[in-house]
MDTraj code that builds the backbone (N, CA, C; nanometers):
import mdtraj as md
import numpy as np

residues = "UNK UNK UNK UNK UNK UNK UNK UNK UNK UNK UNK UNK UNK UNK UNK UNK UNK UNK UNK UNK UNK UNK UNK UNK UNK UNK UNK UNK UNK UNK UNK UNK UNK UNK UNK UNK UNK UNK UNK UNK UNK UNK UNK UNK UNK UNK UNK UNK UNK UNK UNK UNK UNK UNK UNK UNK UNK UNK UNK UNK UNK UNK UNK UNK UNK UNK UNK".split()
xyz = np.array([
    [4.2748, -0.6175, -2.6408],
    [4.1346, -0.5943, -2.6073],
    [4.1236, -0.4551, -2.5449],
    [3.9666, -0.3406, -2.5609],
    [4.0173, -0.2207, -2.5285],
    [3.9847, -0.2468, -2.3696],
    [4.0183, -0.1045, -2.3141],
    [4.0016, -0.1103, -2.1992],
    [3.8284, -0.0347, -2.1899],
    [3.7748, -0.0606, -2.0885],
    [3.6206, -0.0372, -2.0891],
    [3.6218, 0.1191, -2.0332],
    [3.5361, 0.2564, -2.0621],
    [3.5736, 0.3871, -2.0247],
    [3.4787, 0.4250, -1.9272],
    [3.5034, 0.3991, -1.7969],
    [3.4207, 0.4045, -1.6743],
    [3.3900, 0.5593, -1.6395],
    [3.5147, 0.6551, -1.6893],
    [3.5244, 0.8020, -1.6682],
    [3.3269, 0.8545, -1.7070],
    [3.2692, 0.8624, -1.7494],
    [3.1171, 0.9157, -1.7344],
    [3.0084, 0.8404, -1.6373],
    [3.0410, 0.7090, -1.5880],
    [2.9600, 0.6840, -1.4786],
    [2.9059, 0.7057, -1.3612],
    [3.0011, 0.8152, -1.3466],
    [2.9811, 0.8695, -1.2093],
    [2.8925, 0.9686, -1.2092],
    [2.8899, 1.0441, -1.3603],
    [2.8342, 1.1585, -1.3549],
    [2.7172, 1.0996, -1.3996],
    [2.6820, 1.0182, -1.5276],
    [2.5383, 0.9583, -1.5460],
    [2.4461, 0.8901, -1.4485],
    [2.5383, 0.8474, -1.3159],
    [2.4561, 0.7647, -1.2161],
    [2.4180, 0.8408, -1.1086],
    [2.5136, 0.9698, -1.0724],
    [2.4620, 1.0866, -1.0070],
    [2.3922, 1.1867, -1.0275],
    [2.3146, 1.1922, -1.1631],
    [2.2470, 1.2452, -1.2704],
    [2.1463, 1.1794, -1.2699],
    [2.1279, 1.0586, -1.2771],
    [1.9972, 0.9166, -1.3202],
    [1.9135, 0.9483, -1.1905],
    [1.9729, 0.9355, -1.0761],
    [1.9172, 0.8989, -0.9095],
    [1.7956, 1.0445, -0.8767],
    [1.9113, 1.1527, -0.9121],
    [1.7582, 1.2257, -0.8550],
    [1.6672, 1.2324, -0.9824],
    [1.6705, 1.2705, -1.1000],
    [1.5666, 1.2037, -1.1979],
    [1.4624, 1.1059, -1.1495],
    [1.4943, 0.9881, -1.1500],
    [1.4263, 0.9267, -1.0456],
    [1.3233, 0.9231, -0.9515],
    [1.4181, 1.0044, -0.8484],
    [1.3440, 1.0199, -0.7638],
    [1.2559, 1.1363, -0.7642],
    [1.2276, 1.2238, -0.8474],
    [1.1792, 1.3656, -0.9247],
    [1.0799, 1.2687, -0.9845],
    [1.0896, 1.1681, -1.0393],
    [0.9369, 1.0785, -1.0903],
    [0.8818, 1.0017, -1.0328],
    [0.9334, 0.9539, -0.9556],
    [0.8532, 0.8813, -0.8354],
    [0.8095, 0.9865, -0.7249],
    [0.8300, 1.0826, -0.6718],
    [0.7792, 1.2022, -0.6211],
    [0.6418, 1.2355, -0.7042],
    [0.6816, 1.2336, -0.8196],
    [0.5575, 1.2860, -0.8894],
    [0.4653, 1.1747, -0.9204],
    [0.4791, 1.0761, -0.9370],
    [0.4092, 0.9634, -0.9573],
    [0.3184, 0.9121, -0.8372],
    [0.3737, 0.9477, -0.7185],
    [0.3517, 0.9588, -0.6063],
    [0.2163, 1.0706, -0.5302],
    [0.2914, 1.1702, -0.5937],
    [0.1743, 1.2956, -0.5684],
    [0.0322, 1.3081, -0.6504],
    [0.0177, 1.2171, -0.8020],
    [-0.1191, 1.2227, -0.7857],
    [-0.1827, 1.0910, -0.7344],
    [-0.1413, 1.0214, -0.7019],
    [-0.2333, 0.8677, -0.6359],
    [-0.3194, 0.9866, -0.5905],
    [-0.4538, 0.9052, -0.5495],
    [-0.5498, 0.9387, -0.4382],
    [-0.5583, 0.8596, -0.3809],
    [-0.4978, 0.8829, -0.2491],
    [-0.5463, 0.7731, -0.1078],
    [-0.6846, 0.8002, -0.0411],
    [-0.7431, 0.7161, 0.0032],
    [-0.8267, 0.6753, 0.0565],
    [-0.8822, 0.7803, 0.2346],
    [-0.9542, 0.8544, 0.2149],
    [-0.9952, 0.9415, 0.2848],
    [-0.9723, 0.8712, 0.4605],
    [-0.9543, 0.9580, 0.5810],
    [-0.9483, 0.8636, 0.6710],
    [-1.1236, 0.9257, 0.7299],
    [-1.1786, 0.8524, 0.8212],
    [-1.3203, 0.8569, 0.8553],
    [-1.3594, 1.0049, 0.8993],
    [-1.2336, 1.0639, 1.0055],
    [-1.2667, 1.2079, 1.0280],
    [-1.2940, 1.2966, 0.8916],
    [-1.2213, 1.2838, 0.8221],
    [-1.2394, 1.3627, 0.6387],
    [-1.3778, 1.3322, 0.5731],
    [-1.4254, 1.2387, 0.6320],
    [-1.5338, 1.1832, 0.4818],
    [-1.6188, 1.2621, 0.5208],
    [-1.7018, 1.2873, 0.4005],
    [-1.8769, 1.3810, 0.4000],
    [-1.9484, 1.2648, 0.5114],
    [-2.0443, 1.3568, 0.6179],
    [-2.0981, 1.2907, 0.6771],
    [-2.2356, 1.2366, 0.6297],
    [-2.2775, 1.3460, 0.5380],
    [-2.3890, 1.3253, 0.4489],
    [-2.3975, 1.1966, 0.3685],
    [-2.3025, 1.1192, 0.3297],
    [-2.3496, 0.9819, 0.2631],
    [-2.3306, 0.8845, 0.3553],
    [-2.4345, 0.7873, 0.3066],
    [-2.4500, 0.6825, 0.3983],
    [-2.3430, 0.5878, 0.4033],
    [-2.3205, 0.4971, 0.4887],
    [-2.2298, 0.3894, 0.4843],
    [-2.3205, 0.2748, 0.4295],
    [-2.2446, 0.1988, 0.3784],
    [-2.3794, 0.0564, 0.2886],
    [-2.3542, -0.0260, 0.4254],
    [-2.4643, -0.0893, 0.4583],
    [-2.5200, -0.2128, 0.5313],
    [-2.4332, -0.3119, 0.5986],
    [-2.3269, -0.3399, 0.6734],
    [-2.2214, -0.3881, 0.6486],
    [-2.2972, -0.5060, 0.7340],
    [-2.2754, -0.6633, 0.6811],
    [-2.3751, -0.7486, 0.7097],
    [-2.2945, -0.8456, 0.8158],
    [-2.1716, -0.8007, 0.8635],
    [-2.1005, -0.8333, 0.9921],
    [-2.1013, -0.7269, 1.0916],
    [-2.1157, -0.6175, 1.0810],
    [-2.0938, -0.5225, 1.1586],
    [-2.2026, -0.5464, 1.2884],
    [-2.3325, -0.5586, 1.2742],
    [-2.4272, -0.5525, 1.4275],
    [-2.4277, -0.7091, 1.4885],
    [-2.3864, -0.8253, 1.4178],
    [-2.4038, -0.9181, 1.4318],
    [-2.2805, -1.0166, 1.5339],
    [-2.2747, -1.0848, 1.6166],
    [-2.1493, -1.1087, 1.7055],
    [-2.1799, -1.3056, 1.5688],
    [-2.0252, -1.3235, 1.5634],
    [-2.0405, -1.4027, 1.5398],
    [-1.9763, -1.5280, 1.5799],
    [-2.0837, -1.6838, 1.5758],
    [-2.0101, -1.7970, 1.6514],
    [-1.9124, -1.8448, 1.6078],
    [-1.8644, -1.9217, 1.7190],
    [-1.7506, -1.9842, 1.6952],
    [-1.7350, -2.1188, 1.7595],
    [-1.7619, -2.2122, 1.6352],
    [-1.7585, -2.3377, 1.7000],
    [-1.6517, -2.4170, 1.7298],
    [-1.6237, -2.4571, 1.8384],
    [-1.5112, -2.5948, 1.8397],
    [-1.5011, -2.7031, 1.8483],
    [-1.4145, -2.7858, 1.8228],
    [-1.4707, -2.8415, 1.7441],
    [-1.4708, -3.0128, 1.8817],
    [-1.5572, -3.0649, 1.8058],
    [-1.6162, -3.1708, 1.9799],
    [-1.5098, -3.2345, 2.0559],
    [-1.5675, -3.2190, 2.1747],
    [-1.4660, -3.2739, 2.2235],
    [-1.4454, -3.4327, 2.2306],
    [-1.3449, -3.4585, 2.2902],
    [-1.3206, -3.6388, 2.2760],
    [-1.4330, -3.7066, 2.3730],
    [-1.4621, -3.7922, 2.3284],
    [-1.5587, -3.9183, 2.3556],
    [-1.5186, -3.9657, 2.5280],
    [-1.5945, -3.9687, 2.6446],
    [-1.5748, -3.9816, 2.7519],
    [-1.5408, -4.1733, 2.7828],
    [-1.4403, -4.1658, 2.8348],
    [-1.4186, -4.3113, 2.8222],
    [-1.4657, -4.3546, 2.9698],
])
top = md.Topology()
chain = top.add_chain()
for i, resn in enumerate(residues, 1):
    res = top.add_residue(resn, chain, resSeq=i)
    for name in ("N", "CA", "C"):
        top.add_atom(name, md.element.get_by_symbol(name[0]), res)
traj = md.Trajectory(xyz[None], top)
């Protein structure tokens, strides 16, 4: 049976890694993330947020029956 020829693995797997990571870098660099609040135009409005002015209840739940 032959023997298996390991002699190029070292160089294809130290070769593969930064490749890699050269595309995930780049794959990386065009996402667009999400502006943080200091960045955003102040000029557009924020929409209505229908929890935001409102405190909301919280019921618990009854208590036990007085014996």
């Amino acid at each position: 049976m032959p023997q298996l020829d390991t002699s190029t693995w070292f160089i294809t797997i130290m070769t593969t890694l930064p490749a890699l990571y050269l595309i995930t870098q780049l794959k990386l660099l065009n996402m667009s993330y999400h502006q943080s609040p200091l960045q955003k135009n102040s000029n557009k409005q924020t929409p209505n947020n229908y929890w935001q002015p409102k405190w909301t209840k919280i019921c618990l739940p009854y208590s036990q029956p007085q014996q």
